[in-house]
N, C-alpha and C positions, 0 to 999 in steps of 0.2 A: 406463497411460493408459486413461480411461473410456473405451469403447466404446458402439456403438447399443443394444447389446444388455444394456446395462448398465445404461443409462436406461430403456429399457423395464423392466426388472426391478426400478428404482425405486418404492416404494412411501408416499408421504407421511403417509398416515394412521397407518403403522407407526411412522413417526420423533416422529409429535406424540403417540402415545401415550405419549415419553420425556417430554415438555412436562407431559400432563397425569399423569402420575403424580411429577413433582419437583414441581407445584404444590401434590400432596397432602402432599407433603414439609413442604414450605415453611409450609401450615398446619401441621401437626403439631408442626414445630419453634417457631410462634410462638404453640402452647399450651403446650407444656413450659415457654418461659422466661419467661410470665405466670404459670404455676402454682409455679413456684422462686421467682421474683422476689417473691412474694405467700407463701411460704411461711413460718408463723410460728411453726412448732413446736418449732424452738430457740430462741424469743424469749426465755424464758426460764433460758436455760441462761447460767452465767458461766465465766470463766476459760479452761483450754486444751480445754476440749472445747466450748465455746463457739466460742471464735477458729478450734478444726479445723472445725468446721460449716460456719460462716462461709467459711472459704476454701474449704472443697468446695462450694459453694453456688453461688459463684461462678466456678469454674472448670466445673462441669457447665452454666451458663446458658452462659457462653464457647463452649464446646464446642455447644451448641446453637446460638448466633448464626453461629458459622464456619461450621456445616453449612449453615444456612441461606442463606448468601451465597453458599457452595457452588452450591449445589440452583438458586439463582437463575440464576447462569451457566450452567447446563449448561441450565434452560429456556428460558431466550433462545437459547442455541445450536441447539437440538430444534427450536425453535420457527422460527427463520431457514433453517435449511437444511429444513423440511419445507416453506416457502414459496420456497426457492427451488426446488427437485425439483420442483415445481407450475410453476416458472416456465420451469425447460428443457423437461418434457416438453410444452406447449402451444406453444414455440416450433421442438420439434422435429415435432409435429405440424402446424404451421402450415408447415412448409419439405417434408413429406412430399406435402400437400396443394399444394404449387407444383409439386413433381416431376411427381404423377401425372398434374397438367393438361399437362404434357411429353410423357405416355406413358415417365416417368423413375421410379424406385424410388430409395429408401435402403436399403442393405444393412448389417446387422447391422454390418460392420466399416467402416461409415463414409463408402461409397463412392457420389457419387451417378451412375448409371449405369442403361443398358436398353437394348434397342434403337432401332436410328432408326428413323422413321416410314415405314410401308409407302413412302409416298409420297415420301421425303425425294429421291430423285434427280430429281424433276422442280421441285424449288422452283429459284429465282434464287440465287444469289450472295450477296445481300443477307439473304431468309429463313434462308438454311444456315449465315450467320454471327450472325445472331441467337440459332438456335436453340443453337448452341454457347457463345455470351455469358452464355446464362440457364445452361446446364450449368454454365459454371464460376461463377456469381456463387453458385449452389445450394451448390456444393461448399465454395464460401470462407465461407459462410454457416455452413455443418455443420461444419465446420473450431474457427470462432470458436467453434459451440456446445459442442465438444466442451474444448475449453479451459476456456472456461466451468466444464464439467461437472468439469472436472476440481478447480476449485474448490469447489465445493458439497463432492465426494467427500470432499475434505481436512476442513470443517467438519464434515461427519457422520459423519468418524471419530470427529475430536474429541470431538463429542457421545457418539457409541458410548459410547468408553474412560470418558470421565466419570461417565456413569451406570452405567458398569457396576463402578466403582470402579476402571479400571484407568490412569487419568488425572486425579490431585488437580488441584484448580481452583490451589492456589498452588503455588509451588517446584518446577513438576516440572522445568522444562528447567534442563541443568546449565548453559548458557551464560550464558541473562540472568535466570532465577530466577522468569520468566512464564509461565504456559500457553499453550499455541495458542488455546485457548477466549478466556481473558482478554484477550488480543489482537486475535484477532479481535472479540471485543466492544467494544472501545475503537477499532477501526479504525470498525467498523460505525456506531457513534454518533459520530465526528467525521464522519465521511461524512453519515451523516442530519442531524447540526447544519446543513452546510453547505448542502445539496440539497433537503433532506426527505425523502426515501424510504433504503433500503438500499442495496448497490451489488449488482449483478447481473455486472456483465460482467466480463473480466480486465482492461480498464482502469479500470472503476469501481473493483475491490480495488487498482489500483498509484496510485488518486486516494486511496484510503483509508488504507491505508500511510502517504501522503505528508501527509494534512492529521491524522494521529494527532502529536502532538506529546509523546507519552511516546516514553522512550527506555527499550531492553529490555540494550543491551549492557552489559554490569557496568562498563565502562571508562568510562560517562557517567555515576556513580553518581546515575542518577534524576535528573540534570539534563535539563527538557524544553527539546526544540528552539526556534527560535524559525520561525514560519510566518506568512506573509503570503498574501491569496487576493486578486486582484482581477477585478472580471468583463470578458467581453468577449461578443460578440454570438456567436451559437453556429454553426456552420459542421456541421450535419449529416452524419455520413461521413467527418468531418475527424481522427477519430481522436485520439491524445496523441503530442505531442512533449518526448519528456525529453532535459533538458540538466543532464549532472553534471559537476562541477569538483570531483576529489580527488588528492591527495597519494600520486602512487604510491610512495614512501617508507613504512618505519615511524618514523621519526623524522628532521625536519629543523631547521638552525638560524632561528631568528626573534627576532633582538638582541631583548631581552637572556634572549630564552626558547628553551629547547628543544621543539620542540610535537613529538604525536603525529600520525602521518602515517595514511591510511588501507591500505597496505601491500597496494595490489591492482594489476591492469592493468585492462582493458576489461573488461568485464562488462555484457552486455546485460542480466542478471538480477541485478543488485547492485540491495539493496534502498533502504529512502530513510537508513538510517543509515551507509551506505560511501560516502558523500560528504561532503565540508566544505561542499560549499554544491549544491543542486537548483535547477530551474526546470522545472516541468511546464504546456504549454501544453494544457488540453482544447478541445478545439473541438467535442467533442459537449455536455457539462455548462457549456463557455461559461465558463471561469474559465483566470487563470493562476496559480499558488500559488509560491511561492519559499519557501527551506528551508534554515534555515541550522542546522547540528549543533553541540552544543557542541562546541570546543576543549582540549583537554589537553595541562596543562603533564607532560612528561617526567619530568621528578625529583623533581615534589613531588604526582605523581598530581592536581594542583588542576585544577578544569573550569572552565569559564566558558563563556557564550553572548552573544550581539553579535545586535542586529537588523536583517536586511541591508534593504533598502530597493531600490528599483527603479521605472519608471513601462510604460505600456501605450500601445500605439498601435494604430490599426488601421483597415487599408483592402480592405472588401470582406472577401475570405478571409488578407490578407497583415496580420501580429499583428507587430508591434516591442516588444520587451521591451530595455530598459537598465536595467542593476543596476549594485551595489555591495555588496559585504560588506566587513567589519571585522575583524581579526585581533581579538580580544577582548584576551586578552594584551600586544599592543600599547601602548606606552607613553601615557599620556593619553588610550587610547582612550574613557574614558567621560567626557571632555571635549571642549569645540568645538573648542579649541586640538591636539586630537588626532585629531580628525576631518577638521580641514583640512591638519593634514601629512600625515596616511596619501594623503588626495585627490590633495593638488598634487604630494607626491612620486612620488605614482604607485602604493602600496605596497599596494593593495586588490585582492581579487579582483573584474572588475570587465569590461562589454562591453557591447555594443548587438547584439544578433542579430534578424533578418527569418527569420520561420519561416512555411510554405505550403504547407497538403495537398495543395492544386494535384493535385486531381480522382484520389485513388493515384500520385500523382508528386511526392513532399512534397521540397519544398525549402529550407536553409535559407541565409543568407548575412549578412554582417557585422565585427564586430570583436571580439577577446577577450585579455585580458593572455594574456604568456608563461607565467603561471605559476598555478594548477596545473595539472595535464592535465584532457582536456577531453574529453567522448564525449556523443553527443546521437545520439536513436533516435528511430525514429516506430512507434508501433505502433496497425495498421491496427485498425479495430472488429470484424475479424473474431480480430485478434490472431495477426498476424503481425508479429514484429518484424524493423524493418531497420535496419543501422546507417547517419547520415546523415555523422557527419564524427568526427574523432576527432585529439585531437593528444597527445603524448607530450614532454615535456621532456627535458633529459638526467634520465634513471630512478633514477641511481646518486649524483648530487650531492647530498651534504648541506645547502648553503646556496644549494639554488633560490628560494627567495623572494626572497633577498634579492640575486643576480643576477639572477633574469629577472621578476618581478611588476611594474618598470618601463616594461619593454617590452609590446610588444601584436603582433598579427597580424592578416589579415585571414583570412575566412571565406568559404567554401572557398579 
């Protein structure tokens, strides 16, 4: 875990000096393969020492472009976490600066704390509980930052390892064949598509996550998600509320198909592809996004994706979201005639949920089919997560969808 002392010892200028020297890369790399590409000193030459030329020619420019694509990712990465290291340590100076107007310090290990004020035994009731209010909002404050930080820490490894060669920008992870860098860059830029700036906080990265629509698990062979964003009016402090529906199963029946199931329980830290279908309400960025992951058939490894749909409502701080998603696989599903019997039958994942930060008191309430299991968090802007409701099917039946996705419950 970063610590205070950690961040202080944080140095930005060091990190953009990876920035500016992959930049010198990136030139260097795009004179070599103007100077090969331009090169004509085999033009002359025929036959097989010709055609050997030829394809060395071409593989050394290769070899030039890769690097350079290389070089680019790792100075975007350099480049991002030395702007964000700029951005904890001014926010931890800004919170150090609230303290001392306290007569309160930050202590290297995170702790905001000091003595009380010569004077404190003669304040009211009313001062002595103020004064206590700001101690802990300080603390929950440094808390968040330090989560935060802990995110940065992860990109500037990545960055590290990569320019130091000990983290190829492609193939390195053995699970989904992505790099952390690569990813993170692709989270970074659907995030800035959406908002326009990068994401800073630990909810801005689980908005990031969730509005990237590349999928990294091998089991989705590179089928992207299908995401939907719609705006609502922004609720300051109001944190994110996630809402996932998956498959605690690894495989259940869905006439006339076998599907892959997501093979997990509860998970507060399950990311946006351990779910068959997401619902992320932000109330700080003002958006709700829904997420529907591709499907896979069991025995023939075939994926498919379906675009869930859903509408927005809102009153004041109180958000109504109603969805529906699509087995893909589903018979006629990519007809009218198959979207009105999954409907009327009842066979969609599918609900109306009321969700409310309700001032650190987030609550949510509604309706939601039986089936799949259901888990919804809220996690504050300092980046505490809590869990808000959770339901469980029977765990162990193989043909839950097709007994309980008819039925429905209510919430809480």
């Amino acid at each position: 875990m970063v610590t205070v002392a950690d961040i202080d010892r944080w140095n930005s200028e060091q990190v953009r000096e990876v920035f500016h020297r992959t930049q010198k890369q990136i030139a260097a790399c795009d004179t070599m393969v103007a100077q090969f590409t331009n090169l004509s000193v085999f033009g002359q030459w025929s036959g097989q020492t010709a055609e050997a030329a030829k394809t060395s020619v071409s593989g050394t420019i290769l070899d030039f472009t890769d690097h350079k694509e290389e070089a680019a990712v790792i100075a975007n990465a350099a480049k991002e976490a030395a702007d964000d290291i700029d951005a904890v340590k001014q926010k931890l100076a800004a919170i150090r600066t609230d303290a001392a107007a306290q007569s309160l310090t930050v202590s290297p290990d995170g702790r905001v704390d000091g003595p009380l004020p010569a004077s404190f035994d003669s304040w009211d009731s009313a001062a002595q509980s103020k004064y206590y209010a700001i101690k802990a909002q300080l603390q929950e404050q440094l808390d968040g930052l330090l989560l935060s930080a802990e995110n940065v820490d992860k990109n500037l490894a990545a960055a590290i390892d990569g320019a130091d060669g000990d983290l190829p920008v492609k193939d390195v992870d053995p699970l989904d064949g992505t790099s952390s860098i690569a990813r993170k860059a692709n989270q970074t830029q659907a995030f800035n598509d959406q908002f326009g700036r990068n994401p800073v906080s630990a909810n801005d990265w689980r908005m990031a996550e969730m509005l990237d629509t590349n999928t990294y698990h091998p089991k989705y062979k590179g089928l992207d998600s299908a995401v939907v964003v719609k705006t609502i009016d922004k609720v300051p402090g109001g944190g994110l509320q996630r809402i996932n529906a998956f498959i605690p199963r690894d495989n259940v029946h869905n006439i006339p198909h076998l599907n892959r199931g997501d093979d997990r329980g509860f998970d507060p830290a399950a990311d946006a592809e351990d779910s068959r279908v997401s619902i992320y309400v932000d109330y700080d960025n003002g958006v709700v996004v829904m997420r529907q992951n591709p499907s896979i058939e069991t025995h023939s490894g075939a994926v498919k994706v379906d675009t869930p749909t859903f509408g927005v409502a809102q009153d004041d701080e109180r958000v109504q979201v109603t969805f529906e998603a699509l087995d893909p696989f589903a018979p006629f599903h990519d007809q009218k005639v198959g979207d009105y019997v999954a409907s009327t039958l009842g066979v969609t994942v599918r609900g109306t949920l009321i969700t409310s930060p309700l001032d650190g008191a987030p609550e949510v309430e509604g309706q939601l089919s039986n089936y799949p299991a259901w888990e919804v968090y809220n996690d504050s802007p300092s980046g505490v997560t809590t869990p808000m409701y959770q339901y469980m099917p029977a765990r162990t039946d193989p043909w839950g969808p097709l007994r309980h996705l008819p039925g429905h419950h209510e919430v809480p």
